[in-house]
N, C-alpha and C positions, 0 to 999 in steps of 0.2 A: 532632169533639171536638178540641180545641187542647191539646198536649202542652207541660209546664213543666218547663224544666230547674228543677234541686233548685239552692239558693243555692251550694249547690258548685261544681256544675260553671258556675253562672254564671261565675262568680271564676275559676275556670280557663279559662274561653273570654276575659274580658274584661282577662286578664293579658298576651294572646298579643299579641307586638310585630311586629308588619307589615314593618315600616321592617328591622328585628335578622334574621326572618328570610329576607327576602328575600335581604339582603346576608350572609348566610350559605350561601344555597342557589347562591349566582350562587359564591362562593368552596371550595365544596364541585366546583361544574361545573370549576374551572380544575387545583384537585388532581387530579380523575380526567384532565385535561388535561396534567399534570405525568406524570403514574405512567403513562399509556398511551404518550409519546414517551419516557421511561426504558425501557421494554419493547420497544421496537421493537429487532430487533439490526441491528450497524451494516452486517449485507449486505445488509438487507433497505432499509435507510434511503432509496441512494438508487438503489437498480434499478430498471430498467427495470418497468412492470405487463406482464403476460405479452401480453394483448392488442397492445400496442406502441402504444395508443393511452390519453392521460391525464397525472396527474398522477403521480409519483412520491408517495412516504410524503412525500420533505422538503417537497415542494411544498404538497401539501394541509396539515401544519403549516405552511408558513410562509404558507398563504391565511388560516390564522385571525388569524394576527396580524397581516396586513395587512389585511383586512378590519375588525376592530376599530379600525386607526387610520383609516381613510375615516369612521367612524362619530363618533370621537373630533374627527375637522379638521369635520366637519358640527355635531357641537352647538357649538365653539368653533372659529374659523377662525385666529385670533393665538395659540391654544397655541402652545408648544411641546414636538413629539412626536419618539419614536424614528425612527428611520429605518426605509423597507418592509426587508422579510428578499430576497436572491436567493436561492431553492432549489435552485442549482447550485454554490453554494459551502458552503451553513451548515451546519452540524454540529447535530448532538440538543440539545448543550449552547447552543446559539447560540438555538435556536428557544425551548427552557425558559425562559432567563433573559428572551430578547423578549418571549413571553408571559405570565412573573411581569410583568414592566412593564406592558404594556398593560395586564392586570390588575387591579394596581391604580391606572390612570387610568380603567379605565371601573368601579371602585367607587366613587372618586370622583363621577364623573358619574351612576352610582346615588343615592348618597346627597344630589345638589344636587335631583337629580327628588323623590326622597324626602319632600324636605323643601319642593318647591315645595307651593302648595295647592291649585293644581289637578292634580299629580304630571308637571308638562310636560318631555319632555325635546326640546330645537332641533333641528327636520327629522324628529324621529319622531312618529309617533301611532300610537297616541291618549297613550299615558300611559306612566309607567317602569316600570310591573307588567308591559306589553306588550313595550316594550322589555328589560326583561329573562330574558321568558320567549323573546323571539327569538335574545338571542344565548345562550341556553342551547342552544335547538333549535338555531342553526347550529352550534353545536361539535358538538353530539351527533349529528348529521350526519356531520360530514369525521371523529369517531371513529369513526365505524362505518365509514365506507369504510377508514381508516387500518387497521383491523382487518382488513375481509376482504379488501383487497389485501397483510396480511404474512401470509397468511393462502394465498391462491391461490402466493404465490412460497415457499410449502413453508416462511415460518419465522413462524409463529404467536406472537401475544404473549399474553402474559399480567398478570393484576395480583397475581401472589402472587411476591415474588421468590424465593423457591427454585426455582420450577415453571421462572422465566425463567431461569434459571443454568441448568439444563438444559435448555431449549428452544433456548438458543442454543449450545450445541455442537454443534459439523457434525453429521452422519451419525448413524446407526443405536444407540440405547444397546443396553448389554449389562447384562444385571442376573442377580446369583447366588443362588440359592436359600438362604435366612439361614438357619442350622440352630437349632435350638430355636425359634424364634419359635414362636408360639401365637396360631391365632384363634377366638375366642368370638363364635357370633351367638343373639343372646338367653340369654345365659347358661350356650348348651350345646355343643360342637364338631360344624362342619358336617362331613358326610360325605366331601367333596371339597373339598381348600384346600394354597394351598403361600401362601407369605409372600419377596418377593424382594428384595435391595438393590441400588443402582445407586453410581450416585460419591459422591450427596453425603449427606450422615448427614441424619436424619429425613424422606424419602422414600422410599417400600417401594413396591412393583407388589403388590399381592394375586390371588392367582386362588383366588375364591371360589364353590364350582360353575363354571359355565360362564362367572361373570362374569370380569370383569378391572378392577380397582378402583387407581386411582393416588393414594396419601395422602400430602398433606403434613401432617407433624403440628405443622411451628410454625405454619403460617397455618391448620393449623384446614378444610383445605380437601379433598377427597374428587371425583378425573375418572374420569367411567364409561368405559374404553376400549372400542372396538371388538375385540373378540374374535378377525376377521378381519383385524386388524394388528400381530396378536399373531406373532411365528417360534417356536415351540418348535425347542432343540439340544439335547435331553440333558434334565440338570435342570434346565438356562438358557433366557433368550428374552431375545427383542431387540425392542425399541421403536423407530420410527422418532419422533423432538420432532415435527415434521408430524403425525402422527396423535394427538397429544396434543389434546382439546376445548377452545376457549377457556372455557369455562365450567365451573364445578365444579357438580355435583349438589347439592340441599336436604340439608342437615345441621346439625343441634343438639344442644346438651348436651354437649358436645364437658369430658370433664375428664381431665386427664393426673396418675396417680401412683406415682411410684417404690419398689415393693413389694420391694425389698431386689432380688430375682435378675435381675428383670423391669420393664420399666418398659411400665405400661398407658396403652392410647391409645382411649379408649372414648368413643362417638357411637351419635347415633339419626339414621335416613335421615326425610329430613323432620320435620315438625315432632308427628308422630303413629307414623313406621312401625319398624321392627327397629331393634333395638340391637346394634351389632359393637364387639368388644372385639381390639385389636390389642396382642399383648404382644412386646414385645422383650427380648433377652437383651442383661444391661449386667453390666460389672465391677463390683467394689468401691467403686468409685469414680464411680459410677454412668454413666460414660460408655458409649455400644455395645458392644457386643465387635467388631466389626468396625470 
């Protein structure tokens, strides 16, 4: 038996523009390519990889932007294009702005495939759906390495910029026990919890039972820590940024509001699981008290 979309969702399947989002998805690949070389800190940029064998962080950025332009001089050999990058001299800011350009030369070059009718783009096959699901894959590639080698040299990046302002300060944080704060899980107070602050304002270490919970509350973002990289000293503990996850735990429903004494920070883990309600103690004036 043959299944029929309703006249509805025809109209919404036959509205969807190919061409708008392809060149959309290839310009969503270069922002996560902007904000992962903004994360990288600059000790990590161009040291050594621990093995003593490879590319450095600057190298592998500046292979994606020279590799886009060999791409670029293949479909058109009379452009003219930027210059390759050295990765022994260029800076974070050098390699960004090289590949904001390249970028948008090979949307261009997207958009001539686009509109070819048989979607051909010069020296690649089969077609520009193909080609630009490859150079999606090749960036999403050299991100991952770019990742887990600042990653093995002890200084981990991140996409949420608070989490990175603290990730890239040297050594060991120290975080103090906030006094009044208050945590609600499900509506009711867990048996075992402390609530702690570090330097920069709306980031807190929670220890929730046995857990250890790292919340940033402007990006909305929630990292499961290891338990056993935790130091208890007293009422304090100490973090090393290394031991920080690059990735933040499933979380939704995330709404924040300013209850006069307290200002609440309330989520649900996953998109189904507990709900935790994190209250902090602000002034008058609704800033922290610390």
């Amino acid at each position: 038996m043959t299944s029929r979309a309703s006249p509805k969702a025809a109209a919404t399947i036959a509205e969807l523009d190919v061409r708008r989002s392809l060149l959309e998805t290839f310009a969503i690949n270069e922002r996560a390519n902007q904000k992962l070389i903004e994360s990288v800190t600059e000790a990590a940029w161009r040291a050594a990889p621990p093995t003593g064998k490879g590319r450095t962080i600057a190298g592998i950025a500046s292979h994606i932007h020279n590799v886009r332009l060999m791409w670029l001089a293949a479909a058109d050999k009379s452009s003219k294009l930027p210059g390759k990058l050295n990765d022994e001299k260029v800076s974070r800011q050098d390699v960004m702005d090289a590949l904001g350009r390249s970028a948008k030369l090979l949307q261009k070059l997207l958009e001539k495939g686009l509109h070819d009718p048989a979607g051909r783009v010069p020296n690649f096959k089969p077609d520009v759906v193909a080609f630009t699901g490859y150079l999606i894959a090749h960036d999403s590639h050299h991100r991952g390495q770019i990742s887990m080698l600042a990653r093995q040299l002890g200084m981990p990046v991140f996409f949420f910029p608070a989490i990175t302002a603290f990730a890239q300060k040297a050594g060991t944080q120290h975080w103090k026990t906030l006094p009044f704060a208050i945590v609600r899980y499900n509506d009711d107070a867990p048996k075992s919890w402390n609530v702690y602050r570090g330097d920069r304002k709306g980031i807190y270490l929670v220890r929730l039972w046995k857990r250890y919970l790292l919340i940033d509350t402007d990006s909305q973002s929630v990292f499961e820590i290891d338990p056993s990289k935790i130091k208890a000293t007293g009422d304090n503990v100490e973090l090393a940024a290394a031991d920080i996850p690059a990735d933040p735990v499933d979380t939704s429903e995330w709404k924040t509001k300013n209850s006069g004494p307290v200002l609440r920070h309330k989520f649900r883990f996953g998109q189904t699981g507990n709900f935790m309600e994190l209250q902090i103690p602000v002034m008058p004036n609704g800033k922290p008290v610390y």
